[in-house]
Structures are given as structure tokens and as C-alpha cells.
C-alpha positions as CSV (number, residue, x, y, z in Angstrom):
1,X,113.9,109.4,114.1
2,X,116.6,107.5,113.2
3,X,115.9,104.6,115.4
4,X,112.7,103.9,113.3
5,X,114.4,103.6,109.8
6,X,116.6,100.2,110.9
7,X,113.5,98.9,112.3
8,X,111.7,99.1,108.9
9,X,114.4,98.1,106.9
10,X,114.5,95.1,109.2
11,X,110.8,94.5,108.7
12,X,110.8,94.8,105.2
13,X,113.5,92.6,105.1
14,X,111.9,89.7,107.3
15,X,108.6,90.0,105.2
16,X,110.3,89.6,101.7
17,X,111.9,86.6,103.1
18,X,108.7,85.2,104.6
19,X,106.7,85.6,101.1
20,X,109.9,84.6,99.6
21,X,110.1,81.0,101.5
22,X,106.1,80.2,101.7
23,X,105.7,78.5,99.0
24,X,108.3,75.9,99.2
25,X,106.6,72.6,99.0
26,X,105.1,73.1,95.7
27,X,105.5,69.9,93.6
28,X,103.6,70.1,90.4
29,X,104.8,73.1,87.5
30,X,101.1,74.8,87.3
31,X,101.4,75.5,91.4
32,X,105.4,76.1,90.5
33,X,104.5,79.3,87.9
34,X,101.5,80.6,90.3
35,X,104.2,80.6,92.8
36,X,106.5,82.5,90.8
37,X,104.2,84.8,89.7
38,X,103.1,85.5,93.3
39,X,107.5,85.8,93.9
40,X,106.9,88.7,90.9
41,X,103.6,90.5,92.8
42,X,105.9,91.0,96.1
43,X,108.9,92.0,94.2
44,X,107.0,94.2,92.2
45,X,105.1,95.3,95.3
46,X,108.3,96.3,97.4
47,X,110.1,97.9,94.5
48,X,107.1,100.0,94.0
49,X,107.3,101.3,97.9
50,X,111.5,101.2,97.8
51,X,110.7,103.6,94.3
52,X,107.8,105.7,96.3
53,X,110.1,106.0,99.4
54,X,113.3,107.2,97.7
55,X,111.4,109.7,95.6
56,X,109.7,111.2,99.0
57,X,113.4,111.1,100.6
58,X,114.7,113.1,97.5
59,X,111.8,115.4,97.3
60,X,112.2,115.8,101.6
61,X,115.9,117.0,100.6
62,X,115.3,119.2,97.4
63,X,112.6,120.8,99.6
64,X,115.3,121.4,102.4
65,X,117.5,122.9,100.4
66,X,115.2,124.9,98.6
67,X,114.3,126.7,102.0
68,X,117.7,126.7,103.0
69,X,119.2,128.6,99.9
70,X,116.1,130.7,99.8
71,X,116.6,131.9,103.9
72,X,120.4,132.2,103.0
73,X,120.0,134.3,99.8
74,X,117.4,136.7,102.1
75,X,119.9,137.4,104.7
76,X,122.6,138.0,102.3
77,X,120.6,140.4,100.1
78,X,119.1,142.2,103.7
79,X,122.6,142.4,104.9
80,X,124.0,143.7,101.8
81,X,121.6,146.6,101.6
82,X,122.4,147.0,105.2
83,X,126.0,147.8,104.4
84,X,125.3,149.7,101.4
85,X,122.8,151.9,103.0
86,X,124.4,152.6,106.8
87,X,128.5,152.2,106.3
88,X,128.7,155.1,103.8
């Protein structure tokens, strides 16, 4: 699992560089704001899924440790009725 996350960090990476570079050879200022626009789109674009994906990692964890805490607090309150009831 954690061989996939460098991979698509890397491909994230190489496709905000390719939109980044593509429009190079614009000469003229009307071609110059459509490309900075377009620049805008992809930034806005990958922030959103950068925002999405760290808000699924956070809710992943909170989840986790929701379970976790709920399991733990279980077996603390069974064993503590366990010692209260039998080692009298």
C-alpha cells in the first residue's frame, strides 16, 4: 500500500508540470490571460483533490481511532467487571 502513494505523488507531480509548461509559446496578451486562467483551472483543480484527499486521510484516521478507543474502552470495562465480580 505504500508503494502506490509515491507513485501518485509522482504522477500528480509530472501532470501539474506538463499543464504547467504547455502553453509556452503564447505571444499575444489575449492567448497570455486564457493561458493563465487555464494555469488557475489546474491549480484550482489539484488543490481541490489535495483538499478532498487530506480530508478522506483525516476522516480514515479519526475513524481508526474511533474503533480503536471504542474496542479498548470494551475490554477495559469487561475486564473490570471481571475482577469485581470473580476476585472477591
Amino acid at each position: 500500500m505504500r508503494f502506490y502513494r509515491p507513485v501518485i505523488i509522482l504522477l500528480l507531480g509530472c501532470t501539474t508540470l506538463s499543464c504547467a509548461t504547455q502553453n509556452q509559446n503564447i505571444n499575444d496578451q489575449a492567448a497570455s490571460t486564457e493561458a493563465l486562467s487555464s494555469r488557475e483551472e489546474a491549480v484550482g483543480f489539484f488543490s481541490s483533490i489535495y483538499g478532498f484527499m487530506r480530508d478522506t486521510e483525516r476522516g480514515a484516521y479519526g475513524l481508526m481511532y474511533d474503533i480503536r478507543d471504542g474496542t479498548d474502552s470494551f475490554i477495559y470495562d469487561v475486564q473490570k467487571d471481571y475482577y469485581e465480580d470473580y476476585q472477591k
